[in-house]
PDB file with one MODEL, atoms N, CA, C and O in Angstrom:
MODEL        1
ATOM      1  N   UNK A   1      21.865 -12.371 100.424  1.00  0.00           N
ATOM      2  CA  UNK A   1      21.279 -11.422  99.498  1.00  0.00           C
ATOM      3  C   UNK A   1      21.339 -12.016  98.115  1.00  0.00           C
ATOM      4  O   UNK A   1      22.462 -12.288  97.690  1.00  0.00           O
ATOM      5  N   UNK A   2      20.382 -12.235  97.417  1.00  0.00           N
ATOM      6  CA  UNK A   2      20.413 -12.146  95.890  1.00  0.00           C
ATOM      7  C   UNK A   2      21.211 -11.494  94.975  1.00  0.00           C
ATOM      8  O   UNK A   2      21.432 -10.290  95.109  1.00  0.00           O
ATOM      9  N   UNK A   3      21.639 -12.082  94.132  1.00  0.00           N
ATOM     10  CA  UNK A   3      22.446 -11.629  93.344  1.00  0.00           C
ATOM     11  C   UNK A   3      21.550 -10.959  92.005  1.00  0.00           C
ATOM     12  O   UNK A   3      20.947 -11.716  91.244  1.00  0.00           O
ATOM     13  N   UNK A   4      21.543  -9.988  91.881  1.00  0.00           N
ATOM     14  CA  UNK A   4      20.796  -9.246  90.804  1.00  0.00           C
ATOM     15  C   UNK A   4      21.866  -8.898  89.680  1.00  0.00           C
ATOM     16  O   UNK A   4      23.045  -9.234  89.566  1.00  0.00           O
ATOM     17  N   UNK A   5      21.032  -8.097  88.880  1.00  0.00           N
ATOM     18  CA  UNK A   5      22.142  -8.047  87.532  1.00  0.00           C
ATOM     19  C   UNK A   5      22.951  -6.240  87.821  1.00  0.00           C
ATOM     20  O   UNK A   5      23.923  -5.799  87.208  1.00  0.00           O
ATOM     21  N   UNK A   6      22.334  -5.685  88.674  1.00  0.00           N
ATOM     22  CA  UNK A   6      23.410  -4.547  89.281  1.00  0.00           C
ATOM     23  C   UNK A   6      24.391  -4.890  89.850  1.00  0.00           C
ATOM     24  O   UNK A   6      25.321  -4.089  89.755  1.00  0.00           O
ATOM     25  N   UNK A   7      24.697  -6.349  90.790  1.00  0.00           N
ATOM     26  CA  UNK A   7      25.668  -6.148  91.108  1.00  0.00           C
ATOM     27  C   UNK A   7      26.190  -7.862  90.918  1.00  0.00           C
ATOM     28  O   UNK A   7      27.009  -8.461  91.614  1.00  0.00           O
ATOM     29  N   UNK A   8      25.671  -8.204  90.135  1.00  0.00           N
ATOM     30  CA  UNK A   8      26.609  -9.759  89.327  1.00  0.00           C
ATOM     31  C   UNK A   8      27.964  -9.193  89.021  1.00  0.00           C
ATOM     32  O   UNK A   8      28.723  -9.892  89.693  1.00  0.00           O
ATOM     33  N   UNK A   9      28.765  -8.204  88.296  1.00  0.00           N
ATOM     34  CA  UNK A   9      30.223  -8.703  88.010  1.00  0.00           C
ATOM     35  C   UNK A   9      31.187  -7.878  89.255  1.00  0.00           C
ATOM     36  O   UNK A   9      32.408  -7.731  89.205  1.00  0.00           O
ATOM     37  N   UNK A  10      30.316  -7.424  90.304  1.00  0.00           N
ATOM     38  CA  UNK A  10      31.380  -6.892  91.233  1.00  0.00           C
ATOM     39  C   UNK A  10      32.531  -7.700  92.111  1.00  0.00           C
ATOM     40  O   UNK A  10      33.303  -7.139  92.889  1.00  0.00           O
ATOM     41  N   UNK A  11      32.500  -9.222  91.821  1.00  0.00           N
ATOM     42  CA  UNK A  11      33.165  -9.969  91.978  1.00  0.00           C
ATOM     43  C   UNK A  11      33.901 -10.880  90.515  1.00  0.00           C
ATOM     44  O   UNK A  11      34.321 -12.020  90.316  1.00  0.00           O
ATOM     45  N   UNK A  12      33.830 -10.293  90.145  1.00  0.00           N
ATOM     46  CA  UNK A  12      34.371 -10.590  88.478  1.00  0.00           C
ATOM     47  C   UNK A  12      35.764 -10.927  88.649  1.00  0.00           C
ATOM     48  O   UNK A  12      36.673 -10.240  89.116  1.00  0.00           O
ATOM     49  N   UNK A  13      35.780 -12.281  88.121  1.00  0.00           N
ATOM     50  CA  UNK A  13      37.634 -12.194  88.409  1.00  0.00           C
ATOM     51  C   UNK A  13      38.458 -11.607  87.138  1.00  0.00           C
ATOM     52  O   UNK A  13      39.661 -11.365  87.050  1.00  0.00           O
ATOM     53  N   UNK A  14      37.592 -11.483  86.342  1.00  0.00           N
ATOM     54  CA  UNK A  14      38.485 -10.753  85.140  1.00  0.00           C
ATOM     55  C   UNK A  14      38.513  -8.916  85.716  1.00  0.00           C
ATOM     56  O   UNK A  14      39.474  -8.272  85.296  1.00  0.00           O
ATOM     57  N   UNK A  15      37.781  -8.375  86.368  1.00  0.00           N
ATOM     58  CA  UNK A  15      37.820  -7.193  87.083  1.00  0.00           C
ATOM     59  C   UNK A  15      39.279  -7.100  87.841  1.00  0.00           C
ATOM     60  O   UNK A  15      40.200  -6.335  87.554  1.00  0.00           O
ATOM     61  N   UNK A  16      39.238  -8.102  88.902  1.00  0.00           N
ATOM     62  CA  UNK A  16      40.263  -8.010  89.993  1.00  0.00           C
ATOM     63  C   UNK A  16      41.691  -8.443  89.175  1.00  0.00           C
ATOM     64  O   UNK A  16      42.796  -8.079  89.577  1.00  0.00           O
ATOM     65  N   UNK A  17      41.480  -9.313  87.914  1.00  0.00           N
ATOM     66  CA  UNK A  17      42.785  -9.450  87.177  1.00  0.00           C
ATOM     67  C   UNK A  17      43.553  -8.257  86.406  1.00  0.00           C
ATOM     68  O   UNK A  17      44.736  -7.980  86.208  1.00  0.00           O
ATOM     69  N   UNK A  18      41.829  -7.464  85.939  1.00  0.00           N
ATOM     70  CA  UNK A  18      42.771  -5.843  84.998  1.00  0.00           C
ATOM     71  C   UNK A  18      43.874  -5.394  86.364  1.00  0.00           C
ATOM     72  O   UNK A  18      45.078  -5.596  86.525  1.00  0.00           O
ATOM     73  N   UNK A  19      42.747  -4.647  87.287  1.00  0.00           N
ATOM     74  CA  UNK A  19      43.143  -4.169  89.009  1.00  0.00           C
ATOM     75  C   UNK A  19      44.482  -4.763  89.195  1.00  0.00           C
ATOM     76  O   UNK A  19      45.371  -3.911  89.209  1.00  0.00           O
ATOM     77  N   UNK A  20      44.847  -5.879  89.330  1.00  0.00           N
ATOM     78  CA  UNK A  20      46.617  -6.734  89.669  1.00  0.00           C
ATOM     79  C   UNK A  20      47.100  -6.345  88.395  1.00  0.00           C
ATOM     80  O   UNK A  20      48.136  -5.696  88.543  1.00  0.00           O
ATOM     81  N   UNK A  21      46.842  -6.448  87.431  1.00  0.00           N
ATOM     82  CA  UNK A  21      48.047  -6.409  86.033  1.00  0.00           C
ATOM     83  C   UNK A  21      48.164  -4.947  86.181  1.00  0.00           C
ATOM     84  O   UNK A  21      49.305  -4.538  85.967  1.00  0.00           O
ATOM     85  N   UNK A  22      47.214  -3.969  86.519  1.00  0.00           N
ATOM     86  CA  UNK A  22      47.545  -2.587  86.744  1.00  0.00           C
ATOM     87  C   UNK A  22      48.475  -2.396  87.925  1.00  0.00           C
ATOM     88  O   UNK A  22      49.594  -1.894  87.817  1.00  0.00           O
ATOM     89  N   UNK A  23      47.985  -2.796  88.978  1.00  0.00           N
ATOM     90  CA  UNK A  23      48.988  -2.183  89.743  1.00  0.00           C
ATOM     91  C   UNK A  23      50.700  -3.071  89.645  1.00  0.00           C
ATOM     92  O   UNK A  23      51.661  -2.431  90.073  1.00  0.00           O
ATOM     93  N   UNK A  24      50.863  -4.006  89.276  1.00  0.00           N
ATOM     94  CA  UNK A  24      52.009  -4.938  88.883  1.00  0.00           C
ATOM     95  C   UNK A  24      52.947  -4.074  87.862  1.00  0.00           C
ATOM     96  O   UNK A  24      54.176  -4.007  87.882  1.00  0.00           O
ATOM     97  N   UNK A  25      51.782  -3.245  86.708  1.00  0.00           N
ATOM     98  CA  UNK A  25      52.626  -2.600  85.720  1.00  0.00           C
ATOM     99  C   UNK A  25      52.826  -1.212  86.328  1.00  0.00           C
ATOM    100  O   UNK A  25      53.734  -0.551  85.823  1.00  0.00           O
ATOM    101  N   UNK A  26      52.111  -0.640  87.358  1.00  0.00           N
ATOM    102  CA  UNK A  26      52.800   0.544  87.996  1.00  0.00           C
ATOM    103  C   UNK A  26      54.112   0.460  88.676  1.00  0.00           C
ATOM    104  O   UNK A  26      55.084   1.184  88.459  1.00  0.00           O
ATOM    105  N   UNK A  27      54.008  -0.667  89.662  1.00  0.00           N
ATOM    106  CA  UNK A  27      55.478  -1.050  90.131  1.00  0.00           C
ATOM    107  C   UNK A  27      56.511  -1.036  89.186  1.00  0.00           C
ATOM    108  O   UNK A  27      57.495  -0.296  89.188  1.00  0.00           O
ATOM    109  N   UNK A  28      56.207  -1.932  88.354  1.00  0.00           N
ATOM    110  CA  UNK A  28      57.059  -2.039  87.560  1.00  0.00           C
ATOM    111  C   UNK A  28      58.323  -1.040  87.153  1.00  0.00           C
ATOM    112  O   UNK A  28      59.547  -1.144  87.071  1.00  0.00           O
ATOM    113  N   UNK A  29      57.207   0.104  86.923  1.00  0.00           N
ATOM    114  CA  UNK A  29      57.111   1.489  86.239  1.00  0.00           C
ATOM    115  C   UNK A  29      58.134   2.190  87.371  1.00  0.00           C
ATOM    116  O   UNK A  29      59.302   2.546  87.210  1.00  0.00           O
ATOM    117  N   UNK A  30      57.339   2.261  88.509  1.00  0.00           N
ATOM    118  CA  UNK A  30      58.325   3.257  89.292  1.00  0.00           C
ATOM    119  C   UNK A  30      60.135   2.404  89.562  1.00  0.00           C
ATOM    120  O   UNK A  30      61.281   2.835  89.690  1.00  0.00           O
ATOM    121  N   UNK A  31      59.458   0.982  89.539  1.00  0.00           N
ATOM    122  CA  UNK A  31      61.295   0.473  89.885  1.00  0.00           C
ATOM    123  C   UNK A  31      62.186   0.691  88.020  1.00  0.00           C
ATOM    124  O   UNK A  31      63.370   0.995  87.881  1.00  0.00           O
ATOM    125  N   UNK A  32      61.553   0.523  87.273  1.00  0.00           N
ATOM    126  CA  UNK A  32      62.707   0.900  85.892  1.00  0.00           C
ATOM    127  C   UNK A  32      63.034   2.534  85.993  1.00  0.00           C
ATOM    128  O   UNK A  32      64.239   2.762  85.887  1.00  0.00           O
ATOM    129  N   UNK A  33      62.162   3.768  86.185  1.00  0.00           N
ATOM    130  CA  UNK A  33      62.719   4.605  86.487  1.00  0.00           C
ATOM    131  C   UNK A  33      63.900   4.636  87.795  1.00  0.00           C
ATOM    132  O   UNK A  33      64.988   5.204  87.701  1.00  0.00           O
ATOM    133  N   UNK A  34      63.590   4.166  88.565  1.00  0.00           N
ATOM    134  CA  UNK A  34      64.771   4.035  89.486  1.00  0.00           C
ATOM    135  C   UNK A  34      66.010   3.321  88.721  1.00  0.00           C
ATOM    136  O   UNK A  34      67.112   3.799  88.450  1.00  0.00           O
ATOM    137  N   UNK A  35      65.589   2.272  88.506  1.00  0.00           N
ATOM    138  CA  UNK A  35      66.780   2.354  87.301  1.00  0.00           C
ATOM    139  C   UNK A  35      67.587   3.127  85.875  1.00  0.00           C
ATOM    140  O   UNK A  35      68.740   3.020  85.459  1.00  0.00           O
ATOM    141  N   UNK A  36      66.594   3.797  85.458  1.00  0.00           N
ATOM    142  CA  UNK A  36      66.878   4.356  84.382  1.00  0.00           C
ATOM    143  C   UNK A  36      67.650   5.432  85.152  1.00  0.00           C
ATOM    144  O   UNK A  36      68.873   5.424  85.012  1.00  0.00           O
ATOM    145  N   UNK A  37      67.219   6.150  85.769  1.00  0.00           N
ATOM    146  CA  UNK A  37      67.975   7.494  86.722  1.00  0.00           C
ATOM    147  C   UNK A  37      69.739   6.995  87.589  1.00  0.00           C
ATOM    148  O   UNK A  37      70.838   7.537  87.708  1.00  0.00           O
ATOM    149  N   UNK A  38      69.266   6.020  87.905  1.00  0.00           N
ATOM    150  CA  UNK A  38      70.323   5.277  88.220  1.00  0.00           C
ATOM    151  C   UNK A  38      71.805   5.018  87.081  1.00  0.00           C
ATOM    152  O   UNK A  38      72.994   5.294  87.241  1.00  0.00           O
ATOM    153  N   UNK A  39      71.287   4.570  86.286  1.00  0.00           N
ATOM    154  CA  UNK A  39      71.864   4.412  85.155  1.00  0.00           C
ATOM    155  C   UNK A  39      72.376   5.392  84.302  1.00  0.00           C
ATOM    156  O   UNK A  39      73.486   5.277  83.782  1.00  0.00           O
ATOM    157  N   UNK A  40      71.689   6.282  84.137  1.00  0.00           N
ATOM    158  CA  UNK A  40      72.264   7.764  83.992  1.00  0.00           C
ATOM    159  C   UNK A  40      73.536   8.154  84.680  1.00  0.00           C
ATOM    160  O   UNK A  40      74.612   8.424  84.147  1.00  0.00           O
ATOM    161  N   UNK A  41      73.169   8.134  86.223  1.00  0.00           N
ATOM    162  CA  UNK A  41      74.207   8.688  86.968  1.00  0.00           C
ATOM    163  C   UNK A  41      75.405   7.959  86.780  1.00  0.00           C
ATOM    164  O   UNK A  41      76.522   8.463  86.897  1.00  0.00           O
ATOM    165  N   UNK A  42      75.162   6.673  86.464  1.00  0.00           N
ATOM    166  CA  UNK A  42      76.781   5.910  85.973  1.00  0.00           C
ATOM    167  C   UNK A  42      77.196   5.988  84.541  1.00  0.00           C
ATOM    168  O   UNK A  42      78.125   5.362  84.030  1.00  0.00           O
ATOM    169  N   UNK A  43      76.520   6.700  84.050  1.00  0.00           N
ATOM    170  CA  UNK A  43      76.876   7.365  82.416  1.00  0.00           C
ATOM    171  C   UNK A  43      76.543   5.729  81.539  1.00  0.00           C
ATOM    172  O   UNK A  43      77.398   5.301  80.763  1.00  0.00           O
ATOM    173  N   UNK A  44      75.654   5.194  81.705  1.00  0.00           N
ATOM    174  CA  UNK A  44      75.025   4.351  81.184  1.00  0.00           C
ATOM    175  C   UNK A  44      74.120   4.600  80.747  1.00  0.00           C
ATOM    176  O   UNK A  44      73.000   4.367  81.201  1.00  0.00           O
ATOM    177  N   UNK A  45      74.619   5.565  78.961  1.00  0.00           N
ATOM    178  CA  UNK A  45      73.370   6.243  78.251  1.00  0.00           C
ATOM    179  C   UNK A  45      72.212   5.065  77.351  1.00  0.00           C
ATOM    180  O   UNK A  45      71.017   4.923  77.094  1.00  0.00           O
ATOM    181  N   UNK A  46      73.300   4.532  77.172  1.00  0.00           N
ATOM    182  CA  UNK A  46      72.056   3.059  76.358  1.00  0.00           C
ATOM    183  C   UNK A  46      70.937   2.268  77.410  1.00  0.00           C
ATOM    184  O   UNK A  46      69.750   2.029  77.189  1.00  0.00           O
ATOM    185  N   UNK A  47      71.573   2.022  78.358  1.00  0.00           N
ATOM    186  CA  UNK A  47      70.897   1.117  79.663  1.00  0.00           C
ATOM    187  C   UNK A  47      69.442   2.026  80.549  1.00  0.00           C
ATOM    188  O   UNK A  47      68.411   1.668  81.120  1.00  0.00           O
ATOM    189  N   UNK A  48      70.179   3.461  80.207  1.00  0.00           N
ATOM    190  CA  UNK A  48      69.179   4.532  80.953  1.00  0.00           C
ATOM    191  C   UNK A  48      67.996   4.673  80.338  1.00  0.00           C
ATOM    192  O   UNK A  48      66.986   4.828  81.025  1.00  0.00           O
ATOM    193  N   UNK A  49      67.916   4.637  78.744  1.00  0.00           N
ATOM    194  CA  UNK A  49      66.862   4.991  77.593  1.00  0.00           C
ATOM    195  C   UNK A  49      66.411   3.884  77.458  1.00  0.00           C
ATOM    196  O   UNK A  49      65.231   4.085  77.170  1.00  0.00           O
ATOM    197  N   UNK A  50      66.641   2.458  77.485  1.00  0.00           N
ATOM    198  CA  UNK A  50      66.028   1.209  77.484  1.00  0.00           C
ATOM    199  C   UNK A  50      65.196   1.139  79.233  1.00  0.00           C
ATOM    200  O   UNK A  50      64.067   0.664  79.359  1.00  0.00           O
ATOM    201  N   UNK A  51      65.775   1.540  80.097  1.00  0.00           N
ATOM    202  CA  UNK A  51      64.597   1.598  81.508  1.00  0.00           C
ATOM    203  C   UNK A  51      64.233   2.763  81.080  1.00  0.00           C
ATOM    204  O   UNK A  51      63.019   2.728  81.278  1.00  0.00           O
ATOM    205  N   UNK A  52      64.464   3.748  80.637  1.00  0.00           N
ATOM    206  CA  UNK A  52      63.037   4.998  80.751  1.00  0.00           C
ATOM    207  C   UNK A  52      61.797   4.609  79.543  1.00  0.00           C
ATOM    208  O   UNK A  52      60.686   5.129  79.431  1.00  0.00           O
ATOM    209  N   UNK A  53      62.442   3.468  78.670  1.00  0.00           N
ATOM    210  CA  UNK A  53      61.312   2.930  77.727  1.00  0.00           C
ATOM    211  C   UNK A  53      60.522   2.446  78.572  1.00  0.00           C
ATOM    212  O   UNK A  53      59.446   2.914  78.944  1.00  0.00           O
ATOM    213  N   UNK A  54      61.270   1.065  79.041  1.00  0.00           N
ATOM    214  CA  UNK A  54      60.399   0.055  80.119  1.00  0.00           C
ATOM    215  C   UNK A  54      58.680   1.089  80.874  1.00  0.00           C
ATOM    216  O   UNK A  54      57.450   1.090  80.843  1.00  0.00           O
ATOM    217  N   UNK A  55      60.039   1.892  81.529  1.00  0.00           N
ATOM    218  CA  UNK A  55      58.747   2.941  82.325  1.00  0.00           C
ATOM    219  C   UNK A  55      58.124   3.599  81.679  1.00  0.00           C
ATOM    220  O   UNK A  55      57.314   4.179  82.403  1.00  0.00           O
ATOM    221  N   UNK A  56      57.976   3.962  80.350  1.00  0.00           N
ATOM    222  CA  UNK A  56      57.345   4.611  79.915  1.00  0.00           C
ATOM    223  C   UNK A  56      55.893   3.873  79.302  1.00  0.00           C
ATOM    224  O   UNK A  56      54.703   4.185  79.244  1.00  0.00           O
ATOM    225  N   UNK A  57      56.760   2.690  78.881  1.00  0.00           N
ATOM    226  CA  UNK A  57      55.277   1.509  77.994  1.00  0.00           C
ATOM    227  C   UNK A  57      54.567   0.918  79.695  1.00  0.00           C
ATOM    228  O   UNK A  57      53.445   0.434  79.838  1.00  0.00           O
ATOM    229  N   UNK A  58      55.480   1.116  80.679  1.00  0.00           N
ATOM    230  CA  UNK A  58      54.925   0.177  82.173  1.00  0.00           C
ATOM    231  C   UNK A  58      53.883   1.042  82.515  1.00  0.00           C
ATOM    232  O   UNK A  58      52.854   0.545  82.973  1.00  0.00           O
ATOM    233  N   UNK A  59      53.982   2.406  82.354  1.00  0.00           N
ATOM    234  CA  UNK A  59      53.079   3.451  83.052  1.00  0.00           C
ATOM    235  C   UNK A  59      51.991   3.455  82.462  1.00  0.00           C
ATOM    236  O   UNK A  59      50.897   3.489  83.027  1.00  0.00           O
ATOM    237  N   UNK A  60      52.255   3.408  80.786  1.00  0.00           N
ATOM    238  CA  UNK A  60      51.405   3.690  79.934  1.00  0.00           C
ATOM    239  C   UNK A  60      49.970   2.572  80.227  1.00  0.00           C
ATOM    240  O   UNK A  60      48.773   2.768  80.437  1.00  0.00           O
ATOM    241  N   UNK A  61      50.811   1.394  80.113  1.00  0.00           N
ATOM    242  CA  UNK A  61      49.585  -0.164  80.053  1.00  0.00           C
ATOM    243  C   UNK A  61      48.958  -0.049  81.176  1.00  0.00           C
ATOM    244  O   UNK A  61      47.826  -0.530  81.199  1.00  0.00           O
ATOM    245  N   UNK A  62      49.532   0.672  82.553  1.00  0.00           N
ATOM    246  CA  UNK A  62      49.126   0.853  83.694  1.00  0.00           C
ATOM    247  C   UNK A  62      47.952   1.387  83.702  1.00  0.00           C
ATOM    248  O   UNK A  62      47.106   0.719  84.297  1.00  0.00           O
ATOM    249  N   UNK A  63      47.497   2.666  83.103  1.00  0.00           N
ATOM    250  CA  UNK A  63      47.231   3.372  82.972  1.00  0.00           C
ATOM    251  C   UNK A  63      45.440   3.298  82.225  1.00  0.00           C
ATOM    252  O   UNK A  63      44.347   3.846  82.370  1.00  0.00           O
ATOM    253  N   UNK A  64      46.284   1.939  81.165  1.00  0.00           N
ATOM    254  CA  UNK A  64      45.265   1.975  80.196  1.00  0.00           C
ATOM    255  C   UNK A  64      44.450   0.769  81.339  1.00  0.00           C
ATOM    256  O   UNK A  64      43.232   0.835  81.504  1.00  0.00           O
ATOM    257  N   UNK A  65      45.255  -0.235  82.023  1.00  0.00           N
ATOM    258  CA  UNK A  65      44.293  -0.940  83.130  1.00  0.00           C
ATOM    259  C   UNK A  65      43.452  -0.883  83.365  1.00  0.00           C
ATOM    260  O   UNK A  65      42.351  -1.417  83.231  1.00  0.00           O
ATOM    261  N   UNK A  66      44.422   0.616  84.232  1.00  0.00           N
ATOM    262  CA  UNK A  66      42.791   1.395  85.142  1.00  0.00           C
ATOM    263  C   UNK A  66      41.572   2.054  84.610  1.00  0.00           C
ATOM    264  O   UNK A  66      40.512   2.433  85.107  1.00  0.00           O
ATOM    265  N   UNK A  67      42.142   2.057  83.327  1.00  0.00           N
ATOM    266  CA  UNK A  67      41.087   3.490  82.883  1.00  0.00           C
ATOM    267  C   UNK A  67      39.701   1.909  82.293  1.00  0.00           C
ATOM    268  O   UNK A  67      38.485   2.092  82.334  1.00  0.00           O
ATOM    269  N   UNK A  68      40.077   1.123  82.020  1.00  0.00           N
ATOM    270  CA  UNK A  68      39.230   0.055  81.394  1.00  0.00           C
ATOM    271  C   UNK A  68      38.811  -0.473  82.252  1.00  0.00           C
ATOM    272  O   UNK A  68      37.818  -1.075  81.842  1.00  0.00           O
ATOM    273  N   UNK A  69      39.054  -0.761  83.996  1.00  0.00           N
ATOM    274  CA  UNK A  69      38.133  -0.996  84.857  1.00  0.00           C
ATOM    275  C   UNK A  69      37.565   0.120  85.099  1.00  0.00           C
ATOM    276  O   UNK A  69      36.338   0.031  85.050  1.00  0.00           O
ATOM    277  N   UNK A  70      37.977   1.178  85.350  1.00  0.00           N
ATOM    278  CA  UNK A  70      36.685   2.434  85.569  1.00  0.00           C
ATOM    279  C   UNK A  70      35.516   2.392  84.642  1.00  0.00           C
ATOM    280  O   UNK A  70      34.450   2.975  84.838  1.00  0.00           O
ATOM    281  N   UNK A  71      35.810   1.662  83.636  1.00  0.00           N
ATOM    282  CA  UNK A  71      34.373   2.043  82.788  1.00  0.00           C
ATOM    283  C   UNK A  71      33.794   0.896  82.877  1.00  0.00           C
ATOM    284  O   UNK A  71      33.118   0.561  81.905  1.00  0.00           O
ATOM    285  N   UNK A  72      33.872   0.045  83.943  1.00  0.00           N
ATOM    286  CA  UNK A  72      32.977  -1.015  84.129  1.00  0.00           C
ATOM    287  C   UNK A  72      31.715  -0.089  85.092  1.00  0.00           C
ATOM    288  O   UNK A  72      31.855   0.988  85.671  1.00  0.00           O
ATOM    289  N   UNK A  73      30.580  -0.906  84.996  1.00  0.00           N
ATOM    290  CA  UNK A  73      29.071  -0.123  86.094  1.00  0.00           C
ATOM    291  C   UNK A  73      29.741  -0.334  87.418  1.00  0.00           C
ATOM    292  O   UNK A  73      30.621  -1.146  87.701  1.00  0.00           O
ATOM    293  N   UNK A  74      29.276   0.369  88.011  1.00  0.00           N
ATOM    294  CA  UNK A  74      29.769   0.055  89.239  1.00  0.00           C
ATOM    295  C   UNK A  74      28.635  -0.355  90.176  1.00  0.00           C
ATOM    296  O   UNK A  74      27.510   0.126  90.032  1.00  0.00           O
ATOM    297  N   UNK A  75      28.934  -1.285  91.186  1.00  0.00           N
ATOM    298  CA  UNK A  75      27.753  -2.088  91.883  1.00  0.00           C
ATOM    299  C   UNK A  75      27.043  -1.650  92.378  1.00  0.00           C
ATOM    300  O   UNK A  75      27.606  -0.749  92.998  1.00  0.00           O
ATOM    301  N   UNK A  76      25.840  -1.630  92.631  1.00  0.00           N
ATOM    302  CA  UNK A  76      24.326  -1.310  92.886  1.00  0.00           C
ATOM    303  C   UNK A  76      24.289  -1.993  94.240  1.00  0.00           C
ATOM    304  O   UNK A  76      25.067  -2.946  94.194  1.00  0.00           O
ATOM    305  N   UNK A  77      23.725  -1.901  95.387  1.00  0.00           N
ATOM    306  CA  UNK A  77      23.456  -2.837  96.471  1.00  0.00           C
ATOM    307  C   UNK A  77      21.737  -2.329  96.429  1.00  0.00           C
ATOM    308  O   UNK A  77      21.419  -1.140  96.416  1.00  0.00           O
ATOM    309  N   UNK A  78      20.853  -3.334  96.412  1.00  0.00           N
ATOM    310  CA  UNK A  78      19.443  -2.775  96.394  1.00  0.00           C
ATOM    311  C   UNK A  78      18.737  -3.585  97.671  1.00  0.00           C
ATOM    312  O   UNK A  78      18.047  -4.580  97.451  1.00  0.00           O
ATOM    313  N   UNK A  79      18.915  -3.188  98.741  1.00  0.00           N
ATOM    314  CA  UNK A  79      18.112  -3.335 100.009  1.00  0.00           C
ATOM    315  C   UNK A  79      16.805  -3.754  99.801  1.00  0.00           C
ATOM    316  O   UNK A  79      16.065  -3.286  98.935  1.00  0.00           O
ATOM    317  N   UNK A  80      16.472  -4.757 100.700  1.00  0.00           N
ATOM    318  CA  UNK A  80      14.594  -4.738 100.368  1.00  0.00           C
ATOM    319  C   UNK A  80      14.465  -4.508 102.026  1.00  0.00           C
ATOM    320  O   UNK A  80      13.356  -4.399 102.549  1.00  0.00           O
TER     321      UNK A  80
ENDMDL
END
């Protein structure tokens, strides 16, 4: 099939790179809360607020990832 200009960047490697740095910074995100909660429970008030930062800026960039590949077009397949 031809590559037309509807669906040229659906293989975009800068696409599939936002997509990995997003989901990399979600992980991230859910393992520092596990730590931060963790850390709490051992009365490790400094250690707990430095991982609930982590998770908080991890979720955030996560977040902003995804929302910046969603506003890419999304691919067209045009049959002849």
């Amino acid at each position: 099939m031809a590559e037309t200009a509807g669906n040229a960047h659906a293989e975009d490697p800068f696409n599939e790179a936002v997509a990995t740095t997003g989901l990399f910074l979600l992980v991230t995100a859910i393992i520092a809360v596990a730590f931060a909660l963790a850390s709490w429970g051992l009365s490790e008030t400094l250690l707990a607020v430095l991982a609930g930062a982590v998770a908080l800026v991890s979720f955030a960039a996560s977040i902003f990832c995804f929302t910046a590949q969603a506003h890419e077009p999304a691919a067209v397949e045009i049959s002849a």
